[in-house]
C-alpha positions as CSV (number, residue, x, y, z in Angstrom):
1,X,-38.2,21.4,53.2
2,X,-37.9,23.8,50.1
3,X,-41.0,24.0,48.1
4,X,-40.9,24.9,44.4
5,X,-43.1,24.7,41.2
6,X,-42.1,22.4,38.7
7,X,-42.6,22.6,35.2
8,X,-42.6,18.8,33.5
9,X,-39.5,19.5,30.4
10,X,-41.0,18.1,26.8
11,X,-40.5,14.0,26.9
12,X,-40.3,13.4,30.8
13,X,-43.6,12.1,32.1
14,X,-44.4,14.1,35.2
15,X,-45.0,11.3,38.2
16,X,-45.2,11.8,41.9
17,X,-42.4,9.8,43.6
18,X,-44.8,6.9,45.4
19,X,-41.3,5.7,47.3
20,X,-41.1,2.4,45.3
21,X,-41.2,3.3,41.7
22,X,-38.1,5.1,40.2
23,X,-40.8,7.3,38.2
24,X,-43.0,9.8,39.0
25,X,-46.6,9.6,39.1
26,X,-48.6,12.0,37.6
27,X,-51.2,14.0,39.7
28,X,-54.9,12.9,39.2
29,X,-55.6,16.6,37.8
30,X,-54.2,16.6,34.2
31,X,-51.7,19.6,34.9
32,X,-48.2,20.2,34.4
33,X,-47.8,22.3,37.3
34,X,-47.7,20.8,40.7
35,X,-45.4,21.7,44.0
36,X,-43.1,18.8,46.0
37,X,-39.7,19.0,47.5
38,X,-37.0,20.6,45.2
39,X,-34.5,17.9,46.2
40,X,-36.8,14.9,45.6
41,X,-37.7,16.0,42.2
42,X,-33.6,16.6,41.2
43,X,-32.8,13.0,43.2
44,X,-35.3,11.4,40.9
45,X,-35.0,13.1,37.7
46,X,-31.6,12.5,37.5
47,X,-31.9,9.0,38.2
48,X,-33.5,8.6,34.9
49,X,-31.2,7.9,32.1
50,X,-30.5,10.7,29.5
51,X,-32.3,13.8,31.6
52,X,-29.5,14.9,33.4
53,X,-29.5,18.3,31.4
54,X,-32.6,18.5,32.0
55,X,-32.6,17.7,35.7
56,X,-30.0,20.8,35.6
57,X,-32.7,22.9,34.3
58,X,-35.2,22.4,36.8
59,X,-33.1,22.2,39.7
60,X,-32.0,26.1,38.4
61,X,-35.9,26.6,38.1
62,X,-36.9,25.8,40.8
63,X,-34.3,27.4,42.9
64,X,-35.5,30.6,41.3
65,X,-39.1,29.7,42.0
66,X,-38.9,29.6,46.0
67,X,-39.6,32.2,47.8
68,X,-39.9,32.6,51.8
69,X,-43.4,34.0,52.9
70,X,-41.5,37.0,54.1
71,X,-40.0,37.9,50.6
72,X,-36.6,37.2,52.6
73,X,-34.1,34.9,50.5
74,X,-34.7,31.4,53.1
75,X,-31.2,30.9,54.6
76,X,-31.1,28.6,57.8
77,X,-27.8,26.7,59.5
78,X,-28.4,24.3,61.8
79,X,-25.7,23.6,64.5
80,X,-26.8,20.6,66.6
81,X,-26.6,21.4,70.4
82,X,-29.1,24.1,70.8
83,X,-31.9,22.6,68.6
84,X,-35.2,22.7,70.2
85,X,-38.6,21.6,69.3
86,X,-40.3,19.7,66.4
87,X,-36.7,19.0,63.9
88,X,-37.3,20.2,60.5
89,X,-37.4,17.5,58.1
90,X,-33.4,18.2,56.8
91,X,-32.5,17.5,60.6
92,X,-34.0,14.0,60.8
93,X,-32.3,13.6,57.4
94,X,-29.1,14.8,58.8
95,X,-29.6,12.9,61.7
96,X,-30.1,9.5,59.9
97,X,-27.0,10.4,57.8
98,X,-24.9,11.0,61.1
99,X,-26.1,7.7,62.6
100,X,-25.3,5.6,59.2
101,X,-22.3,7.0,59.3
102,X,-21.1,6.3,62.6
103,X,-22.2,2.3,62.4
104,X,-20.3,2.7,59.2
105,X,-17.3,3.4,61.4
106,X,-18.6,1.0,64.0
107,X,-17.9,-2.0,61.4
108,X,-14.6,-0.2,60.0
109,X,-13.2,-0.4,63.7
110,X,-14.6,-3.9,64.3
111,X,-17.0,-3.2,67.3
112,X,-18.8,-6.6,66.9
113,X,-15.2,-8.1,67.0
114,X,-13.8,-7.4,70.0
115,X,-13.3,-3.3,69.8
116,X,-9.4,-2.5,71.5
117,X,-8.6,-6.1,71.6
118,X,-5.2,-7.5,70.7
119,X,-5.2,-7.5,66.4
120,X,-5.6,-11.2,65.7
121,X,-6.2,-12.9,61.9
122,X,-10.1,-14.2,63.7
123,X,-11.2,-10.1,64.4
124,X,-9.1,-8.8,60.9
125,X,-11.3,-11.4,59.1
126,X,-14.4,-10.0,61.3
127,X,-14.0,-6.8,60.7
128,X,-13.8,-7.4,56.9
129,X,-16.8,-9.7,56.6
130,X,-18.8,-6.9,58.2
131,X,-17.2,-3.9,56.0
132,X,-17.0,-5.9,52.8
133,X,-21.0,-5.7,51.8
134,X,-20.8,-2.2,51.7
135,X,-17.8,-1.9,50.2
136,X,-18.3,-4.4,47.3
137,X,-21.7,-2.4,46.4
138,X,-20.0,0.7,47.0
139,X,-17.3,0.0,44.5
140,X,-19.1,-2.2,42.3
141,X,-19.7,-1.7,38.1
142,X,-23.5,-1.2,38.3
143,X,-22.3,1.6,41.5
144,X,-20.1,3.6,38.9
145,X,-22.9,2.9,36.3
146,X,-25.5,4.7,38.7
147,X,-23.2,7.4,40.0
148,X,-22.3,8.4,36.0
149,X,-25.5,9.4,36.0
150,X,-25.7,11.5,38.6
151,X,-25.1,11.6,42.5
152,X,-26.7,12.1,46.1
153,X,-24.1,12.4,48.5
154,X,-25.3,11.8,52.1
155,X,-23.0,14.0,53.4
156,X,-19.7,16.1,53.0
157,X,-16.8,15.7,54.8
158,X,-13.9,18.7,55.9
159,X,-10.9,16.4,56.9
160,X,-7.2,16.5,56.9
161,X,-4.9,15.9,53.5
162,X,-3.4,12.9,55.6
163,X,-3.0,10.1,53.1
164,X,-4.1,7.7,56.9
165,X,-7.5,9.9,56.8
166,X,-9.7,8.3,54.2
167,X,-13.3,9.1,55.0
168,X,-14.3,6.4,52.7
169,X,-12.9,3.7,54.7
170,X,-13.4,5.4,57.9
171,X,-17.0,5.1,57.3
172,X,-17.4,2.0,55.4
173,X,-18.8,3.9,52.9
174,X,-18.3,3.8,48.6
175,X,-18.3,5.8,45.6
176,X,-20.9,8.7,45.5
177,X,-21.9,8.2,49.6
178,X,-19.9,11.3,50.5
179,X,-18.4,14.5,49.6
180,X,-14.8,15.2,50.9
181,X,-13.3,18.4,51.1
182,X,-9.1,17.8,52.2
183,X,-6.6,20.2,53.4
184,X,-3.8,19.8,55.7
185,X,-5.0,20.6,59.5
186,X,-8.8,20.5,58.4
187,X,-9.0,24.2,57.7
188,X,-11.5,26.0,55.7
189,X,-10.5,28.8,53.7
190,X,-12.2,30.7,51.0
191,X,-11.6,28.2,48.1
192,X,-12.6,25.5,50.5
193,X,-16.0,27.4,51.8
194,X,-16.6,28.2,47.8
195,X,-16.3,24.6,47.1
196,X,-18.7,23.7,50.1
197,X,-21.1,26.5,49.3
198,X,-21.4,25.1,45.4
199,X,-21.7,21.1,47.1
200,X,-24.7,22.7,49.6
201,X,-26.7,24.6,46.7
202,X,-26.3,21.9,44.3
203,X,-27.1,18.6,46.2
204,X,-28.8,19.4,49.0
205,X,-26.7,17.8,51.5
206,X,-27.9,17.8,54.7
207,X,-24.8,17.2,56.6
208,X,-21.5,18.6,57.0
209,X,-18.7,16.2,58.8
210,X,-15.7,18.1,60.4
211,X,-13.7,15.7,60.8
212,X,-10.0,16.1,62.3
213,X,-6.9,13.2,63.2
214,X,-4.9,12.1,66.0
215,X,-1.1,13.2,65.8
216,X,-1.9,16.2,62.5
217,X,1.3,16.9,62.0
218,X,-0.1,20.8,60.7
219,X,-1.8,21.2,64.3
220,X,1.8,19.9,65.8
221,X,4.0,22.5,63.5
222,X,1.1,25.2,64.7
223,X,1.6,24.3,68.5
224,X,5.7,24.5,67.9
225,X,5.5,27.6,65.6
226,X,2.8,29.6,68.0
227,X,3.1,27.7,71.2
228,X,6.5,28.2,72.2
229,X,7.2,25.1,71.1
230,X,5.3,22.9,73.0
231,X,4.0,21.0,70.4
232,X,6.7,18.9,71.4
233,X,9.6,20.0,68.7
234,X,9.6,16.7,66.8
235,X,12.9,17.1,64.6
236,X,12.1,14.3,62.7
237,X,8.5,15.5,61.8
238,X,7.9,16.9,58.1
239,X,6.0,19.8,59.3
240,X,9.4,20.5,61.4
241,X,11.9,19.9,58.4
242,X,10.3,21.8,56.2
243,X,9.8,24.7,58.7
244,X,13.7,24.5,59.0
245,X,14.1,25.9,55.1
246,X,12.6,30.0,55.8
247,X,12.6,30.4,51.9
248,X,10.4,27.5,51.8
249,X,7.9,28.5,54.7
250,X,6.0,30.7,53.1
251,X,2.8,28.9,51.8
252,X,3.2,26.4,55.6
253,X,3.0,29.4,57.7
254,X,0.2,30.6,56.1
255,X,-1.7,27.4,56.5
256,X,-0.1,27.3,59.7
257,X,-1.9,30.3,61.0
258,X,-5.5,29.5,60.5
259,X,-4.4,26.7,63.0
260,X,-3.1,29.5,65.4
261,X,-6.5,30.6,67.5
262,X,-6.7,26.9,68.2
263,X,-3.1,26.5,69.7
264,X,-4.3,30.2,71.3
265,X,-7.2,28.6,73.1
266,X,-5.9,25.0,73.8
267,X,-3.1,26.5,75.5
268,X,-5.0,29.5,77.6
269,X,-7.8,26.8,78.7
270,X,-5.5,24.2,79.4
271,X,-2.4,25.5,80.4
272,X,-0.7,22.4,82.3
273,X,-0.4,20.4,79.0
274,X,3.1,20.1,76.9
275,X,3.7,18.2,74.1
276,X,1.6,15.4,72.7
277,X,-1.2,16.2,75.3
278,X,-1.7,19.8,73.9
279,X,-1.7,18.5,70.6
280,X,-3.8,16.5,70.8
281,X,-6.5,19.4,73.0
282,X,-5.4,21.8,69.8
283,X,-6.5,19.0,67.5
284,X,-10.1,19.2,69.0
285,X,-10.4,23.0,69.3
286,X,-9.4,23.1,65.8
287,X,-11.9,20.7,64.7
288,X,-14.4,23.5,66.8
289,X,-13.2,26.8,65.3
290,X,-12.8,24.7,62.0
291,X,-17.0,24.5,62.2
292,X,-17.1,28.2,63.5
293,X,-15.0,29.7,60.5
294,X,-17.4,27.5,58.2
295,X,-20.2,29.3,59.8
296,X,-18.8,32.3,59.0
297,X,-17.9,32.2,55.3
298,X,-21.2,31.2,54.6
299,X,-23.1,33.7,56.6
300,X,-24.1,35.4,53.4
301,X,-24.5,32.4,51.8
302,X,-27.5,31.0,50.1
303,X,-28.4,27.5,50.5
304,X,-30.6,24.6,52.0
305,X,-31.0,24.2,55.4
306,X,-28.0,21.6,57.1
307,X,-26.7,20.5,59.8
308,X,-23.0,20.5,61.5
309,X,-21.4,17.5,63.1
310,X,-18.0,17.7,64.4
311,X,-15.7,14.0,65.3
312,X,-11.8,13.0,65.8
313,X,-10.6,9.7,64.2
314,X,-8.2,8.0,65.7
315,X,-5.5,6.7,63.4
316,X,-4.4,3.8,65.1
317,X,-7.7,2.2,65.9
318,X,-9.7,4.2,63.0
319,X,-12.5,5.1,66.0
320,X,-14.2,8.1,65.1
321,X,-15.4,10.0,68.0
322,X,-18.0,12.8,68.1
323,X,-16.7,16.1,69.4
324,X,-19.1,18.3,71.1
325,X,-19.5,21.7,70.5
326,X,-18.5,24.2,73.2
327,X,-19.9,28.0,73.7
328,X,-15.9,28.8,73.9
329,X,-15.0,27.6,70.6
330,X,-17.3,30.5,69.8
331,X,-14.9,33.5,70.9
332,X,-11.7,31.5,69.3
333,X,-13.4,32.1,65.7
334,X,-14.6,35.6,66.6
335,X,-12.0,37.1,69.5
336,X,-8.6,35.2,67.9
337,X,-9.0,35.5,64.2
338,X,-6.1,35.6,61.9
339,X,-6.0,39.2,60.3
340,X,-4.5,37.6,57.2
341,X,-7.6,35.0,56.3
342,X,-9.6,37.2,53.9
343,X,-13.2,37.5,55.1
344,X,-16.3,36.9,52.9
């Protein structure tokens, strides 16, 4: 947890956060100088009306203020899977995210209700009694009220552009509850890992969501542009018609390539699979190298500790289910990289 010294602004009454009040109460020692954790004091500052300029202030000052017993600028990445040891206190936040999130999707997919049974009006009205609490506060007036205000996003999502992919829904969450970073194929690229860096540094998130689809039509144009075609050459797919226009092809190919060490690795791992089947392997090495090329862009970064999760929703059932990470995904980022994605 980042430490700071905080300085109380003129006309905000400095109060230690107690868990209950939505003040701070002031230290017994008559002092405006006291340390506490840089994101509690930004959450509850800017849930009081009017300081949000203020709580802008601060949050700069105290960014400036911390400083790692080393002298070293504190930079630390978590990537789940390799974590030993007493977790830091941003893992157990990240982990609490990651498990809210996931009985979020438990309700969206109707769990309680019967899971993969036949679609009937008894489970569609289950499933919405147990989404619709969430999603009525979530979206409510008093919601947008709070969130006008100011926001604390539990976590940040890196999913596809697909207009079935709503994170949102996915995870029966509502406005302000999450971050979402789109593009087609779930890629990060520099304007993506700026946007993510400025999300990290600013709120504090402590969890990052890659989150890819069943049947992406970008990972399926990748597998038929780079894999000979055995992405199964859907003529009727819009990555495929618009791939049949070369003056039009430049921006898709581009995309297209980040997608490539995937369609690489899927295919030299697995090499029996054609078609659908190796899309759908591409789709979760993607999701992998997706986390591995986020790594790398913020390398040099500066930022609170976080953690990574990866997951594939299904978009006929809307199941999300957690990927694992895997020590090969680590040599597609580094031995398979696209020469024409500019580095940081």
């Amino acid at each position: 947890m980042l430490r700071g010294t905080f300085v109380a602004p003129v006309g905000v009454r400095a109060r230690w956060w107690s868990g209950r009040s939505s003040e701070f109460t002031a230290p017994a020692a008559a002092s405006s100088r006291f340390s506490c954790p840089v994101s509690q004091l930004v959450r509850q500052l800017a849930s009081i009306p009017g300081t949000v300029n203020r709580c802008a202030r601060v949050s700069r000052r105290l960014w400036r203020g911390v400083r790692p017993k080393n002298g070293e600028t504190k930079r630390t990445i978590v990537s789940m899977g390799g974590a030993s040891g007493k977790a830091s206190r941003s893992v157990e936040r990240a982990e609490q995210s990651w498990r809210q999130l996931l009985e979020g999707n438990r309700r969206f997919v109707g769990a309680a209700a019967g899971g993969q049974t036949p679609i009937t009006a008894e489970r569609e009205e289950a499933v919405w009694n147990a989404c619709a609490p969430a999603w009525k506060r979530g979206t409510s007036l008093t919601r947008r009220q709070e969130t006008s205000i100011g926001q604390s996003p539990q976590a940040l999502v890196i999913c596809c552009s697909d207009s079935r992919v709503v994170p949102e829904f996915a995870f029966n969450c509502g406005i302000g509850d999450l971050f979402s970073v789109e593009c087609a194929g779930n890629v990060v690229d520099r304007a993506a890992a700026a946007s993510i860096s400025f999300y990290l540094r600013t709120f504090d998130i402590p969890l990052v969501v890659v989150l890819g689809h069943s049947s992406c039509a970008a990972v399926s144009g990748a597998c038929d542009m780079f894999g000979g075609g055995a992405g199964g050459n859907r003529a009727a797919s819009p990555t495929n018609l618009y791939l049949r226009r070369p003056e039009e092809t430049d921006f898709l190919t581009e995309l297209l390539q980040n997608i490539q060490p995937a369609v690489n690795l899927a295919r030299a791992s697995h090499p029996q699979l054609e078609g659908a089947a190796l899309v759908e392997q591409t789709i979760t090495q993607n999701v992998r190298n997706t986390k591995h090329e986020l790594l790398r862009h913020l390398r040099n970064d500066r930022h609170p500790e976080f953690v990574v999760k990866m997951g594939k929703y299904d978009i006929a059932t809307g199941l999300v289910e957690e990927i694992a990470d895997a020590t090969e995904s680590a040599a597609a980022a580094v031995g398979h990289g696209v020469q024409s994605m500019p580095r940081s």
